[in-house]
Backbone of each chain as ProteinMPNN parsed JSONL, in Angstrom:
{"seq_chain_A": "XXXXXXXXXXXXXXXXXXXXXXXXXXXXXXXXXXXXXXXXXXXXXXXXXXXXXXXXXXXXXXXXXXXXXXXXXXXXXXXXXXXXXXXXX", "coords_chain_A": {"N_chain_A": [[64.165, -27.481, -34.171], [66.686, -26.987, -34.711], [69.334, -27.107, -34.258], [69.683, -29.196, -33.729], [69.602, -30.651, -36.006], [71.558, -29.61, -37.795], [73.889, -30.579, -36.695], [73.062, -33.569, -37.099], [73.029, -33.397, -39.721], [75.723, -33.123, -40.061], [77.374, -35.112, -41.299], [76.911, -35.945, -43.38], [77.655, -35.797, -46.28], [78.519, -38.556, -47.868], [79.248, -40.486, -50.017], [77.754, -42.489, -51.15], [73.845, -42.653, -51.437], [71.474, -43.691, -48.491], [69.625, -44.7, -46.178], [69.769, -43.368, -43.124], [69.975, -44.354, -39.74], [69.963, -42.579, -36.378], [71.099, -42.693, -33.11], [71.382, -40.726, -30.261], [72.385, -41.338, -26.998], [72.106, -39.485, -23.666], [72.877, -39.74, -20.689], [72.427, -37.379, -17.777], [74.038, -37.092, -14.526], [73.175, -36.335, -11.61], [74.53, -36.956, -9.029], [77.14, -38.357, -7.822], [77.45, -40.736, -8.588], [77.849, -43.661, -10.513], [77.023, -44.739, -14.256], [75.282, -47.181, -15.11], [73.296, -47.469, -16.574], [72.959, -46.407, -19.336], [74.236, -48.04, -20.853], [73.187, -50.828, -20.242], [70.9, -49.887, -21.696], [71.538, -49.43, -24.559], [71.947, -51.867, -25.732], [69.627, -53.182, -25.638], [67.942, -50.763, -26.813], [68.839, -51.386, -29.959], [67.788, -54.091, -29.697], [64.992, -53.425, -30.116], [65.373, -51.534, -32.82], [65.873, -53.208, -34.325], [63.834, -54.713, -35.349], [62.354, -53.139, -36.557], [63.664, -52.561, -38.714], [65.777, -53.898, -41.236], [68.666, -54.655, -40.205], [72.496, -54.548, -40.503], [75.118, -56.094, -39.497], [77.545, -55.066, -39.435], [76.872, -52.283, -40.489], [76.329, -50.894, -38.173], [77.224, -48.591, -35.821], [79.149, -47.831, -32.801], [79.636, -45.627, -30.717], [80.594, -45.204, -26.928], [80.47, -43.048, -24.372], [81.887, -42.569, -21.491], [81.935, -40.382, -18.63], [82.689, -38.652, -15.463], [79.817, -37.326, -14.842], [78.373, -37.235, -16.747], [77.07, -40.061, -18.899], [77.648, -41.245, -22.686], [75.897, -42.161, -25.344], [76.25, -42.901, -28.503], [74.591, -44.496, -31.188], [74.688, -45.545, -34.826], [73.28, -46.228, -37.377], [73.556, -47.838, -40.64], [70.951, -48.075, -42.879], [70.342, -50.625, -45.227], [67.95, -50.823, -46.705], [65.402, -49.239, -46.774], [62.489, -50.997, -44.616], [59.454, -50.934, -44.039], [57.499, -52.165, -41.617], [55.233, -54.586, -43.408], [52.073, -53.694, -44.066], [49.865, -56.342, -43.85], [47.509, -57.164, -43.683]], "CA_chain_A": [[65.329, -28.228, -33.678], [67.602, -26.885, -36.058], [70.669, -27.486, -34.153], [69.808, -31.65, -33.741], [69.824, -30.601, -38.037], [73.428, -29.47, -37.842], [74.441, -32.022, -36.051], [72.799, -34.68, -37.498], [74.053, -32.936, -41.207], [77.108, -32.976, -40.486], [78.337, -36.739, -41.88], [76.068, -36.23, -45.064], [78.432, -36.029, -47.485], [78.708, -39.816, -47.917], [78.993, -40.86, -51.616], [76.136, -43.141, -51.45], [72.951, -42.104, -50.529], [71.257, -44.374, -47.814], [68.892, -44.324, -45.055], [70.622, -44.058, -41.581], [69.469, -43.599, -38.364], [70.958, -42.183, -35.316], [70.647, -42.529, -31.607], [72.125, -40.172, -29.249], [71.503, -41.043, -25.671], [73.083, -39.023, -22.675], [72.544, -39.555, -19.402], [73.486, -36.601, -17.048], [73.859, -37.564, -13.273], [73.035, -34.865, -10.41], [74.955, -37.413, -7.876], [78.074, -39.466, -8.304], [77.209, -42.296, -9.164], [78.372, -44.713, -11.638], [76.001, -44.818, -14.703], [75.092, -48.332, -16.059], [72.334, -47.016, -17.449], [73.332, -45.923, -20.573], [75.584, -49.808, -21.471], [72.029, -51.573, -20.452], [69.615, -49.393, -22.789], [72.621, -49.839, -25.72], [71.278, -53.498, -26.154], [67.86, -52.907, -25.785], [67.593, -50.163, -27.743], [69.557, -51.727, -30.352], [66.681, -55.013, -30.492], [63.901, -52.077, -30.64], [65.209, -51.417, -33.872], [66.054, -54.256, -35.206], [61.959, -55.29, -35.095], [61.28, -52.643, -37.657], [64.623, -52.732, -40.017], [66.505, -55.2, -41.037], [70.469, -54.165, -39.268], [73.441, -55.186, -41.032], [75.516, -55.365, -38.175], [78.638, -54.409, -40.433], [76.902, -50.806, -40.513], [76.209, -50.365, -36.881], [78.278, -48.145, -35.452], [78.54, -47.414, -31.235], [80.587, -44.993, -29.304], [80.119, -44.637, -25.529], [81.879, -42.041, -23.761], [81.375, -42.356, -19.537], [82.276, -39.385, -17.724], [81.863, -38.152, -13.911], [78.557, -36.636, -14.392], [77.08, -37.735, -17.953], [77.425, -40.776, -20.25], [76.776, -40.594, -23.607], [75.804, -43.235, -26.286], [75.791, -42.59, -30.219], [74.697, -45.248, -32.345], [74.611, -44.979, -35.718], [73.097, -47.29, -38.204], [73.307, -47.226, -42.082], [70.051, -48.594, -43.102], [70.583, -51.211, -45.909], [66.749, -50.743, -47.35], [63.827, -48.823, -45.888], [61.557, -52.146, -44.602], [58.27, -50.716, -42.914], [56.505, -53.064, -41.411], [54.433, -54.428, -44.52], [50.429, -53.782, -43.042], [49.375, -57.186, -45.084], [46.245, -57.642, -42.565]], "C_chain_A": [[66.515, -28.058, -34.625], [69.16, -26.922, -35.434], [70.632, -29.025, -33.798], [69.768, -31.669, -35.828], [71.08, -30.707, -38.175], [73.823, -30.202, -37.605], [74.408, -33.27, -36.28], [73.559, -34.872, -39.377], [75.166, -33.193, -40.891], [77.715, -34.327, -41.368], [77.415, -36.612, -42.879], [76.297, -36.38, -45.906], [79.027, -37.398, -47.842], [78.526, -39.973, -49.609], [77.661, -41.242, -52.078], [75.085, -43.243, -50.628], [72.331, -43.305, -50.408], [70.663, -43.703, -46.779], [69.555, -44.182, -44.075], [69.617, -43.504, -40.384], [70.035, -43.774, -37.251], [70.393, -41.886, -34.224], [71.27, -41.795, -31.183], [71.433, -40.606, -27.888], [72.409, -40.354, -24.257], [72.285, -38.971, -21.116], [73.502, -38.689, -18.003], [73.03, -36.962, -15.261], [73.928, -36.092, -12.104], [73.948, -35.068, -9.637], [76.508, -37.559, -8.542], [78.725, -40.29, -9.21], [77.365, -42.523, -10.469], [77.277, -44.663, -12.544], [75.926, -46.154, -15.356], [74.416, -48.49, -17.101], [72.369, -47.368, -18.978], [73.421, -47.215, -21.436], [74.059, -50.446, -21.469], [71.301, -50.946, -21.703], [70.272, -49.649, -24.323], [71.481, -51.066, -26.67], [69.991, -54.013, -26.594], [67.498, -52.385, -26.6], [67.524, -50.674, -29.465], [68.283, -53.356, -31.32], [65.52, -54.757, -30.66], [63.883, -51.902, -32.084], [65.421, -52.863, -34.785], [64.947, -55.084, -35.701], [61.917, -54.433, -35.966], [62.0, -52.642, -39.199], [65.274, -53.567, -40.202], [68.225, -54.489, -41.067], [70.963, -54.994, -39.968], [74.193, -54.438, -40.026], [77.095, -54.95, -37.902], [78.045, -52.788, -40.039], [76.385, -50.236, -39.156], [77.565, -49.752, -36.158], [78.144, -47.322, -33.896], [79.482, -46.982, -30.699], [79.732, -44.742, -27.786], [81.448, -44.234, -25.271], [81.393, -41.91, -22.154], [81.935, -41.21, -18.488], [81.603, -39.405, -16.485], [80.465, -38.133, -14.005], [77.623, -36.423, -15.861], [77.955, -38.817, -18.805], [76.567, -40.764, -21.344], [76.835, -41.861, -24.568], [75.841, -42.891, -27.868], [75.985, -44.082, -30.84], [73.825, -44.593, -33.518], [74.4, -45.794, -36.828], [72.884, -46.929, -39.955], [72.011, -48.41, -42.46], [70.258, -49.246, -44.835], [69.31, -50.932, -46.646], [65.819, -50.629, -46.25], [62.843, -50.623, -46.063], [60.893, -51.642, -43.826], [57.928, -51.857, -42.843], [55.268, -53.887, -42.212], [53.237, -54.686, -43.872], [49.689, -55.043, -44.222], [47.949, -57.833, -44.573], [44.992, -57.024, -43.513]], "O_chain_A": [[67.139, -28.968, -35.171], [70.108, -26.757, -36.201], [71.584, -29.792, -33.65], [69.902, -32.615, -36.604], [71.684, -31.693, -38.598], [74.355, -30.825, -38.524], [75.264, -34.082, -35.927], [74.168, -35.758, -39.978], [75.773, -33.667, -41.851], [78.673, -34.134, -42.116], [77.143, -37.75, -43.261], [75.569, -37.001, -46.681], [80.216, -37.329, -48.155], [77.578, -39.484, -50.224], [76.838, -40.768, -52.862], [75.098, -43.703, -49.486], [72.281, -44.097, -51.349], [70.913, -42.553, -46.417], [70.267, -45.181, -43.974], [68.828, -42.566, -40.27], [70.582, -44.834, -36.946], [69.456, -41.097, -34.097], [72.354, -41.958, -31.744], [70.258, -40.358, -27.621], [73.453, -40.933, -23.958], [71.362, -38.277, -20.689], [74.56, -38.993, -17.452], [71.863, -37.056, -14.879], [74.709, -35.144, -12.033], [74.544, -34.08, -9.207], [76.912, -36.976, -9.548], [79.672, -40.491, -9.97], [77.086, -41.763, -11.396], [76.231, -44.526, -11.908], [76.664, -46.223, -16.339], [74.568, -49.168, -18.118], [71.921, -48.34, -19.587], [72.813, -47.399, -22.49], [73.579, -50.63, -22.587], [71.177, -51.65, -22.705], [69.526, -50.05, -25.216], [70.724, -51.078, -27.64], [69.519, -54.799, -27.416], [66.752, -52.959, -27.395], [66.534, -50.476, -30.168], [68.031, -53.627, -32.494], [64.796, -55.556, -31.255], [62.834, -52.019, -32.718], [64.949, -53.192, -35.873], [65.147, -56.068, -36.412], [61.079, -54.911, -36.731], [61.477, -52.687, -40.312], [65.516, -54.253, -39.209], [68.714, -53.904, -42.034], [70.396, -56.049, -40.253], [74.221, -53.26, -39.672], [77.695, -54.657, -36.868], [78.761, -52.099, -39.311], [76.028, -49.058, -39.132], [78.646, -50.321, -35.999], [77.323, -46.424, -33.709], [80.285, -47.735, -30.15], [78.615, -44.255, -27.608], [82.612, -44.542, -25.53], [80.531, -41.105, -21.804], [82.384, -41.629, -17.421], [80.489, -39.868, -16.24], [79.836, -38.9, -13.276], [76.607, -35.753, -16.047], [79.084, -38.646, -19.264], [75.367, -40.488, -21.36], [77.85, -42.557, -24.529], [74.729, -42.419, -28.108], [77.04, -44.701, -30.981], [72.917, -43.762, -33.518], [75.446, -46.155, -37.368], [72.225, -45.994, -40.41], [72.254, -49.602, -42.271], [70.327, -48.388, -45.714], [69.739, -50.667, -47.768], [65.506, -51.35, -45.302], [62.604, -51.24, -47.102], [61.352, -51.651, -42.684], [57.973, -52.635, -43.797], [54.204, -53.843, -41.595], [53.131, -55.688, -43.165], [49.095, -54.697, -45.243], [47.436, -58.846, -45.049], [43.825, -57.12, -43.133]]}, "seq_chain_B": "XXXXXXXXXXXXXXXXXXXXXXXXXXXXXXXXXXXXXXXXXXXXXXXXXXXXXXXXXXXXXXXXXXXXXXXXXXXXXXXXXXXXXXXXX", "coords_chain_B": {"N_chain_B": [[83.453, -36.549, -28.154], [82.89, -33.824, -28.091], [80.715, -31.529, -29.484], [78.721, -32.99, -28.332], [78.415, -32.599, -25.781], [78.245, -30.401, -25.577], [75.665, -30.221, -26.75], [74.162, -31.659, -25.155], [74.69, -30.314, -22.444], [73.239, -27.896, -22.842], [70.985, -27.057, -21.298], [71.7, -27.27, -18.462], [71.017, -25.586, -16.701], [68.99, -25.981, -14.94], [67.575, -25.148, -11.73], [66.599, -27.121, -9.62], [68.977, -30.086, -8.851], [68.889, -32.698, -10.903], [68.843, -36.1, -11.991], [69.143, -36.812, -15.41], [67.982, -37.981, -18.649], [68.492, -38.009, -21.544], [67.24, -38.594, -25.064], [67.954, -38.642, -28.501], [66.688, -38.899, -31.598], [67.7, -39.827, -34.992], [66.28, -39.999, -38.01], [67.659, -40.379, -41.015], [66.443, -40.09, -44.116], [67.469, -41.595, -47.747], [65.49, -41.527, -50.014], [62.689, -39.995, -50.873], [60.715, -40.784, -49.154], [58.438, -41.376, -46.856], [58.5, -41.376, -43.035], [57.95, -43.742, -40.83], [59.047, -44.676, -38.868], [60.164, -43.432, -36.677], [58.525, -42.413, -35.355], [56.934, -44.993, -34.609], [59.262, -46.11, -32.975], [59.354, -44.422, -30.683], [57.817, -44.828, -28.955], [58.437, -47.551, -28.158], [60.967, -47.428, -26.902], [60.874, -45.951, -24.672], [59.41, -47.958, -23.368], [61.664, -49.441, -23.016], [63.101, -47.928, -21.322], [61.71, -47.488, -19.121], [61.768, -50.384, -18.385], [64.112, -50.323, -16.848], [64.574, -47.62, -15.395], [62.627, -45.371, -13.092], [60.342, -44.041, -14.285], [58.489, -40.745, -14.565], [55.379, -39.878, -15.678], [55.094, -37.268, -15.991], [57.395, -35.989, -16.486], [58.329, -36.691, -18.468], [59.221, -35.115, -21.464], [58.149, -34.668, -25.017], [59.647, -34.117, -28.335], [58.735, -34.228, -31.782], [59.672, -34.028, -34.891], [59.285, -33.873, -37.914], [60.354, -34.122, -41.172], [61.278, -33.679, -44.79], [62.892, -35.191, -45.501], [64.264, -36.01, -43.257], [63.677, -37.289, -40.027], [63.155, -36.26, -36.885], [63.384, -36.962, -33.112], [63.114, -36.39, -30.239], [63.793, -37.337, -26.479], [62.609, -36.339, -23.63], [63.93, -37.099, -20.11], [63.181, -36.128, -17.049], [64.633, -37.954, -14.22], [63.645, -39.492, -11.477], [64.299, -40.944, -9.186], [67.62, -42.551, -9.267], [67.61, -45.476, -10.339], [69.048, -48.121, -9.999], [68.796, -51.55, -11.593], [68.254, -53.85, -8.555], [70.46, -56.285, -7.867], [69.872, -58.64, -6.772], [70.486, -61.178, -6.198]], "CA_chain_B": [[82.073, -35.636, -28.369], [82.33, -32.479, -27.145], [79.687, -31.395, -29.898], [77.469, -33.854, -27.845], [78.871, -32.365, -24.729], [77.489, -28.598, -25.307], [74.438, -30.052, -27.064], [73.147, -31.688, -24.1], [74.921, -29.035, -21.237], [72.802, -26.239, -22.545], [69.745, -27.026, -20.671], [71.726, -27.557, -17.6], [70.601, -24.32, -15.356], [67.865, -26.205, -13.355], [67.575, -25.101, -9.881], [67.333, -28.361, -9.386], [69.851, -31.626, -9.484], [68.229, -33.944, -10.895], [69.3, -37.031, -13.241], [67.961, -36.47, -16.728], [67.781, -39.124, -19.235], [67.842, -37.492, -23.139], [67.327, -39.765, -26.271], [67.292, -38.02, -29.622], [67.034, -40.142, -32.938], [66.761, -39.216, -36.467], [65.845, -40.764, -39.022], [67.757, -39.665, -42.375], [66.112, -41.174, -45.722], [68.042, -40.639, -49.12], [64.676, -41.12, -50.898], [61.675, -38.93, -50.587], [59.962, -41.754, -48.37], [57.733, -41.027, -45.653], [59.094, -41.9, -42.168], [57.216, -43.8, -39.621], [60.333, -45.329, -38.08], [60.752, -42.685, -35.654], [57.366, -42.783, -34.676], [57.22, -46.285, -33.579], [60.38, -46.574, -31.986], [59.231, -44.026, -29.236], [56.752, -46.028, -27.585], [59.372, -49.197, -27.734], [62.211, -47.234, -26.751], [60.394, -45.423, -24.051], [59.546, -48.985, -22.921], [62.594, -49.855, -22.706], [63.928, -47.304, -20.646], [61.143, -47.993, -18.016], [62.228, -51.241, -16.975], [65.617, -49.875, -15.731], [64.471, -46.24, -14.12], [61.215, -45.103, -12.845], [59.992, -42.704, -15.11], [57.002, -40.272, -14.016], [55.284, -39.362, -17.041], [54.585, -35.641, -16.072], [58.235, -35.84, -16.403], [58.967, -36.622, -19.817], [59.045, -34.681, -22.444], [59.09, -35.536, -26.565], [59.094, -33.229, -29.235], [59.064, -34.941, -33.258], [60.113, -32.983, -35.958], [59.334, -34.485, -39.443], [60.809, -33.552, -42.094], [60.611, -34.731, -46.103], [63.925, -36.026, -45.834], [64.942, -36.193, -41.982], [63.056, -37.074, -38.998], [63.944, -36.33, -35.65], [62.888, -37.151, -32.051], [64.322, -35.605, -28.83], [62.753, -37.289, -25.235], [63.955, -35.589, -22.593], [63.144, -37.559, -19.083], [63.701, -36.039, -15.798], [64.827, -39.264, -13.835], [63.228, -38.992, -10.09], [65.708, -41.139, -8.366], [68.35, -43.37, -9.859], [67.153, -47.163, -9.77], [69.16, -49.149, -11.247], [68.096, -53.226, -10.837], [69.552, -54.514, -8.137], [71.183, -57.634, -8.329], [69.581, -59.786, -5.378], [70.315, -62.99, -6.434]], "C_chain_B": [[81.986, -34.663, -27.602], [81.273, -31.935, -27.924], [78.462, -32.047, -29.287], [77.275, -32.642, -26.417], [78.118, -30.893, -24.326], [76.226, -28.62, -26.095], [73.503, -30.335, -25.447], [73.616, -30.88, -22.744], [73.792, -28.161, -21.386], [71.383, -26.053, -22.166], [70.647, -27.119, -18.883], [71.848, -26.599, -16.281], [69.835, -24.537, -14.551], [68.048, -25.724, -12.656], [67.614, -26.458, -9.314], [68.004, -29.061, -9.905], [69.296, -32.274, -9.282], [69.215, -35.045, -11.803], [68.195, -36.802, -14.03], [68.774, -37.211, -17.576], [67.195, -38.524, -20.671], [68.21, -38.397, -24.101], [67.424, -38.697, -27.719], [67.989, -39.103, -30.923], [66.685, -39.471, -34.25], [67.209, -40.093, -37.134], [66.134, -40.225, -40.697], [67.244, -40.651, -43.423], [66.742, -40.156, -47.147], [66.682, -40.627, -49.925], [64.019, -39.898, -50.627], [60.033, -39.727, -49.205], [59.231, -41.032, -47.068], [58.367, -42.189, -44.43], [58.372, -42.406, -41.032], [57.618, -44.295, -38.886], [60.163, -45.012, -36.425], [59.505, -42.794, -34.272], [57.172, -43.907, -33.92], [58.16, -46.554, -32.851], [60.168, -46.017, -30.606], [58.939, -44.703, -28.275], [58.179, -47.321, -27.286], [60.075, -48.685, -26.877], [61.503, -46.388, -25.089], [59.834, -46.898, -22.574], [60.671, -49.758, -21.716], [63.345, -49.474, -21.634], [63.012, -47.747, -19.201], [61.398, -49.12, -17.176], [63.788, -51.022, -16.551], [65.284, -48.607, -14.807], [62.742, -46.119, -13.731], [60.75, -43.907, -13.08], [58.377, -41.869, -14.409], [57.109, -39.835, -14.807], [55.151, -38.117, -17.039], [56.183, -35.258, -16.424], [59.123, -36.154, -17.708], [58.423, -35.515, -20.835], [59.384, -35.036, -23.906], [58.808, -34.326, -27.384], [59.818, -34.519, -30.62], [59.064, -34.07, -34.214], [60.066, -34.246, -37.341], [59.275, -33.956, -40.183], [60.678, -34.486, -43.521], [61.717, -35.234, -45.874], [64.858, -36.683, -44.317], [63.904, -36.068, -41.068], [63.492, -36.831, -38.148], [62.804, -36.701, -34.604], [63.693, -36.724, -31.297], [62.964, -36.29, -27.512], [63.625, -36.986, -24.412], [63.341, -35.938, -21.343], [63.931, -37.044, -17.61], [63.816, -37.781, -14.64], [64.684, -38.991, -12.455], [64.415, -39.616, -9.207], [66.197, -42.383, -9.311], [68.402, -44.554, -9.297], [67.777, -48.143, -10.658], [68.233, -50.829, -10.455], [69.081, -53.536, -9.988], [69.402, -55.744, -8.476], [71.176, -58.421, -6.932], [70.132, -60.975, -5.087], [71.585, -63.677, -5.552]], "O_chain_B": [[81.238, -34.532, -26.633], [80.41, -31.64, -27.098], [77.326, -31.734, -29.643], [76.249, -32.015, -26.15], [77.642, -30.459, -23.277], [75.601, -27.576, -26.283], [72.658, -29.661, -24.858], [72.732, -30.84, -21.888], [73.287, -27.643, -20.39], [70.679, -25.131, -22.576], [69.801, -26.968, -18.002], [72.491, -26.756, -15.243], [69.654, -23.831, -13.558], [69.273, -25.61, -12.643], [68.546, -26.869, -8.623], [68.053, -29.107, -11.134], [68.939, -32.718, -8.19], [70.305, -34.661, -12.229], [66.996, -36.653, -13.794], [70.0, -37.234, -17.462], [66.008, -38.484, -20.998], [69.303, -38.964, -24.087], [66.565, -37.818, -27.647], [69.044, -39.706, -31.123], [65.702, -38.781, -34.522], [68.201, -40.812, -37.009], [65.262, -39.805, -41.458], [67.608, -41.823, -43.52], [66.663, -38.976, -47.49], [66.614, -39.63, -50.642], [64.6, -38.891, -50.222], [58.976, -39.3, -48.739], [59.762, -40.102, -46.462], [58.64, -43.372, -44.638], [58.106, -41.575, -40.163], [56.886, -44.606, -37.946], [60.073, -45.733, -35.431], [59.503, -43.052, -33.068], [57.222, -43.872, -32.691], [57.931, -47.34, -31.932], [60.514, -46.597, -29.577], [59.446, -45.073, -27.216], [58.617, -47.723, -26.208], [60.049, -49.303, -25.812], [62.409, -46.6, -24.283], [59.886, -46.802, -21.348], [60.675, -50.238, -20.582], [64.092, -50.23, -21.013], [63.607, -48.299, -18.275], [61.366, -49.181, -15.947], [64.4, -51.833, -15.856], [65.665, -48.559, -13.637], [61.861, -46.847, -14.188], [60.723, -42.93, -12.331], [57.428, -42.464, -13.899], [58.152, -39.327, -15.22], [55.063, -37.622, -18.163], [56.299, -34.061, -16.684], [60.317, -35.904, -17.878], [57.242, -35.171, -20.884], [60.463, -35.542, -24.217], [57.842, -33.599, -27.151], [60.785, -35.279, -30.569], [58.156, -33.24, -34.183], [60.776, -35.238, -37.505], [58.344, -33.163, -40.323], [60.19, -35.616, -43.554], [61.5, -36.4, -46.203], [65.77, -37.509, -44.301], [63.199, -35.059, -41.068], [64.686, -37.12, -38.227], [61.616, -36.776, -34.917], [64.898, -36.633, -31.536], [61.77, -35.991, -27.485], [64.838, -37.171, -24.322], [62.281, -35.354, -21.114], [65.004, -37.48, -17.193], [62.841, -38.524, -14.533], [65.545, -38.231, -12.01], [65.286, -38.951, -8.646], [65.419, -43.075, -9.968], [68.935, -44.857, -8.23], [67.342, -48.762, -11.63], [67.533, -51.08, -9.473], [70.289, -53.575, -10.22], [68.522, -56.257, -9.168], [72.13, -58.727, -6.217], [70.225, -61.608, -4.035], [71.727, -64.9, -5.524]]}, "name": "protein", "num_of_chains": 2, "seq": "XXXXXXXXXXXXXXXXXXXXXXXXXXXXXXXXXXXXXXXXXXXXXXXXXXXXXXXXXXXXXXXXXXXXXXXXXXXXXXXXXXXXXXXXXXXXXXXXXXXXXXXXXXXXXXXXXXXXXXXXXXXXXXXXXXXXXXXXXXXXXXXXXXXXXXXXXXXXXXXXXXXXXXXXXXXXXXXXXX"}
């Protein structure tokens, strides 16, 4: 997948190094139709992660772009401190 | 985002029009940490998308790429017909 590398490289040069992690989601339409899609899964997605990291919601960052025949989502979170899930069972 | 724009176009030679539904996430860490972020989020996020469309699983595809310092995920869901919820009420 070495061009989701490039792409994902590109904003690396950030002073201070930090975890981030990045959604892309695009939904391309065959028909018409309006996509809501995309705006619903945003939200959702969004309290998906928030269950495994702890979001500072200062470093969340969300473009949507809606066109004819694909919308597209990028969020982009700077991860304040890796928190796995601690397995304390 | 036109960089988005000709990442996700360049699958778009189907014979068929369909709606297709692509996620891709990565997971950059500045340490040397092992990533199991990416991993769990599928299943959630995969979840998630189900209660808005009606996914047929012969119809998704995921590939995961882990890397020491970058994970990725790419699901790529052919979307059979476009459902959103309606709104009965």
């Amino acid at each position: 997948m070495s061009f989701l590398t490039s792409l994902f490289g590109r904003k690396t040069s950030a002073p201070i190094a930090r975890d981030r992690l990045q959604i892309l989601l695009a939904h391309e339409r065959a028909g018409e139709g309006q996509s809501e899609l995309i705006a619903k899964l945003q939200e959702e997605i969004l309290e998906v992660i928030k269950r495994h990291i702890s979001v500072d919601q200062d470093k969340v960052q969300i473009k949507m772009d809606r066109g004819a025949g694909v919308s597209m989502l990028e969020i982009d979170i700077e991860v304040p401190e890796a928190k796995p899930a601690a397995k304390t069972a």
